[in-house]
Structure formats: C-alpha cells, structure tokens
N, C-alpha and C positions, 0 to 999 in steps of 0.2 A: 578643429573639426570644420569643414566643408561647409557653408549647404548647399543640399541638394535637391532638385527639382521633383515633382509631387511624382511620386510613385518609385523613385532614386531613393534606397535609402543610403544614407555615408555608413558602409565598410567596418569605420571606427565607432559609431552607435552600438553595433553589434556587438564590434568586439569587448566596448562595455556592459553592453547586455548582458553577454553571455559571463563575465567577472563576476557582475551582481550576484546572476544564479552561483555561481559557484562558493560566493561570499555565505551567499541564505544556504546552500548545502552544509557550509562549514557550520556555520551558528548549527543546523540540526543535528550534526555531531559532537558541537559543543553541549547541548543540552541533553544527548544519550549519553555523552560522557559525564553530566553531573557536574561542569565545571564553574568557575566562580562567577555569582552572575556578574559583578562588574566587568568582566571579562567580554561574556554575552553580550549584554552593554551597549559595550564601548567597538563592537563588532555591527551591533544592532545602529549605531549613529552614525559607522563608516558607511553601510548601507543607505541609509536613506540621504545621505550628501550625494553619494553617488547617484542615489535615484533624482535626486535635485538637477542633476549635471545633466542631465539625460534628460528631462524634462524641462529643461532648459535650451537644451540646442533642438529638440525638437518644436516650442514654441517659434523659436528663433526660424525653423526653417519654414513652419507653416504661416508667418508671421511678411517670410521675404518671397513668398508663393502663393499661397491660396491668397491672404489677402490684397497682396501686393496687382495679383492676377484680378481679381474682381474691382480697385481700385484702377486699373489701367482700362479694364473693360468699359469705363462708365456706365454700365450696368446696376443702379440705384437699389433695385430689388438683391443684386447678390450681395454687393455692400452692406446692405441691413442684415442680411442672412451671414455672413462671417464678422459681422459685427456682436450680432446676435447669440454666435454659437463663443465668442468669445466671453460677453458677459456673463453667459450661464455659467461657463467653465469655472473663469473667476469666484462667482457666487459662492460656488460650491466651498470653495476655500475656507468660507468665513463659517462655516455649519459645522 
C-alpha cells in the first residue's frame, strides 16, 4: 500500500475498509443465525487484525506527512503539536 499525501487517500485502504464492513455485516448474520460462537470468534479476530492493518498504514501515512511536513517546516510549535497529538493517541492505548 502506497502512502499517500494528506488529503490522498490510497484506493486500496478503502478497499479494505469496505471488506472489514462486509466482514462485521457477516458476524451480524452470524449471530441472527445462532451460530457457534467460536465460529463468531474467530471471524471477530479476523477483524480486528485487519483493523490493525488499516491503522497501521494510516499511522504510517500520517507519520511520512503531517509529521514529516511540520519537521521539514522548522516550525517548533507544530512539531509539539503533532508531537503532542501523537502521545495522546498512544495514551489512549494503555486505558
């Protein structure tokens, strides 16, 4: 997968995006249909890898852009500021 510059999104993000939906649509007919949860499961962990993948190349792309873009600027204040919105992010993870 690409990256692609801020406001660009790569094509192929989508077209995982739109898989994932289609994955979580299956699991809700998995679950009208009553089926085994390990089944569910193991549908529910293919999901969230994929969501990983996807949140993976988009750090990567905001990573080779926004901060890349505020470190070439020498601009001290934006650098604290995508510095800044990074750590929160992070944070969050460990809650």
């Amino acid at each position: 997968m690409g990256i692609q510059k801020p406001g660009k999104h790569d094509p192929k993000l989508l077209i995982r995006l739109n898989r994932i939906e289609g994955q979580v649509r299956g699991i809700a007919r998995m679950v009208e249909e009553d089926r085994y949860c390990i089944d569910i499961l193991t549908q529910i962990q293919a999901i969230k890898a994929a969501l990983k993948r996807v949140e993976e190349e988009v750090l990567k792309g905001h990573a080779a852009h926004c901060v890349a873009d505020a470190i070439r600027s020498g601009n001290a204040r934006d650098q604290m500021q995508k510095f800044a919105e990074l750590v929160e992010l992070f944070s969050r993870y460990g809650k």
